[in-house]
N, C-alpha and C positions, 0 to 999 in steps of 0.2 A: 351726587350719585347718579350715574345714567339709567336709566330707564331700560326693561327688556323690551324688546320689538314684541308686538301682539302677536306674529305668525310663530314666534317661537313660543309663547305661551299657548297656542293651538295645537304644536308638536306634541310639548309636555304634557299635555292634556292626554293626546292620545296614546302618548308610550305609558303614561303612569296607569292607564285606566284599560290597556289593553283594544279600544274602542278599534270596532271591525263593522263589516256592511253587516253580518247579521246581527251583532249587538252592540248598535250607536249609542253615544253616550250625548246627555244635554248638559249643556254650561252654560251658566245665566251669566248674563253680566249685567251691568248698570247699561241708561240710555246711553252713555254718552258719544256723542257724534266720531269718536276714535274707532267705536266697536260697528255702529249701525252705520255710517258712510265710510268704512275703508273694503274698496274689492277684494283687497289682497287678503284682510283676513276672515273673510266670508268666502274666500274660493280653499284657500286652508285648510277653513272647519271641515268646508264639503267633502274635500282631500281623503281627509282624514278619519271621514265618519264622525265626527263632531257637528250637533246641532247646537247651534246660537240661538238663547232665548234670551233676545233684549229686553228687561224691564221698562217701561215708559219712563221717561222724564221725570222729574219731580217727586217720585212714588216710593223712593230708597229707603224714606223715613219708616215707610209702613209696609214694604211689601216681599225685600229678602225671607225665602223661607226658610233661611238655615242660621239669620238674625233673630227671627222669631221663634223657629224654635229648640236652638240649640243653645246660641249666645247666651241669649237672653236668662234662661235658665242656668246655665253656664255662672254666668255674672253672679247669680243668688248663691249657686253651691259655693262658690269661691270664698262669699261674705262669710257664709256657715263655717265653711272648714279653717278660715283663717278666726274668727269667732272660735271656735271650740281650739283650734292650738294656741289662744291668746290665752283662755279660761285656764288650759291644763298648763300651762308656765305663766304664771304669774313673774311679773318683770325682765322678761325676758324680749328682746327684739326677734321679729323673723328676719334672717337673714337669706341670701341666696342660699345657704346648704340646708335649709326647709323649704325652703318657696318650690320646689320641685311637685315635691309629696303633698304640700298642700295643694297646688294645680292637679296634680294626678290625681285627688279623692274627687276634687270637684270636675274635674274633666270625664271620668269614667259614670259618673253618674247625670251628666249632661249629654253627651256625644252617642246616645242610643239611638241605633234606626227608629225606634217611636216616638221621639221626640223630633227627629228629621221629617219623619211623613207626617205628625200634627204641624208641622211646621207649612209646610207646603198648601195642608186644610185651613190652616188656619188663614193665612192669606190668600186664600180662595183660588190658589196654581192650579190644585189642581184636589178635591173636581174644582172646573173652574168655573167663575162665575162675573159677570162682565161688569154685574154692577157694584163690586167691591170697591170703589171709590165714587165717591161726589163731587161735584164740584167746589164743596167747599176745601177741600182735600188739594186744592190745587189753586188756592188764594196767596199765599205766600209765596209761591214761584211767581208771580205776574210782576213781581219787581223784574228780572230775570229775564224774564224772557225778549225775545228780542220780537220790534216791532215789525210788523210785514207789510209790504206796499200795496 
């Protein structure tokens, strides 16, 4: 499967979201050296009124705030909703023409802007707060990382 180019994913960004000079819109992404060393899609973003907020390195495990707090929760309604249509048909399989309606009960009660903005607090985006990692937080990338001269 080919890969879309980043500068088109910048576009998308901006016609989906409507993003303009007076109301810019931020797109995080991961460190990876594709988003933080390419000009072309950091003159794009600019283009386009889209700000890039690169994540650090290493930090994906803990610090997406829309992993934290949408996913995440997300993930538990899903157990529930697919738990309680397991409980109300006994022997019966989910198949694809349920699995919809159970995503949608757990989706709708995950995917709320207040779950979105704890999500952000809760990773300390914002407000932000600098000392939300340690260095122990950053022990298992030292395999990884690559050695400097």
């Amino acid at each position: 499967m080919r890969r879309m180019p980043r500068k088109y994913i910048i576009r998308k960004t901006q016609k989906r979201s409507w993003a303009s000079q007076e109301d810019p819109v931020l797109l995080i992404l991961d460190g990876h050296l594709s988003h933080t060393k390419n000009l072309d899609v950091i003159l794009k973003a600019r283009e386009n009124f889209v700000t890039l907020l690169c994540l650090p390195l290493h930090t994906t495990h803990k610090l997406p705030p829309l992993d934290v707090g949408v996913i995440f929760p997300f993930n538990a309604y899903m157990d529930q909703a697919l738990e309680t249509w397991i409980n109300n048909h006994p022997g019966r399989t989910v198949t694809a023409f349920q699995i919809s309606s159970i995503f949608r009960e757990a989706y709708l009660k995950a995917a709320v802007p207040t779950n979105a903005i704890n999500g952000f607090r809760k990773t300390e985006i914002f407000p932000f707060n600098p000392e939300t990692f340690t260095d122990a937080d950053f022990i298992a990338a030292e395999v990884t990382d690559e050695l400097k001269n």
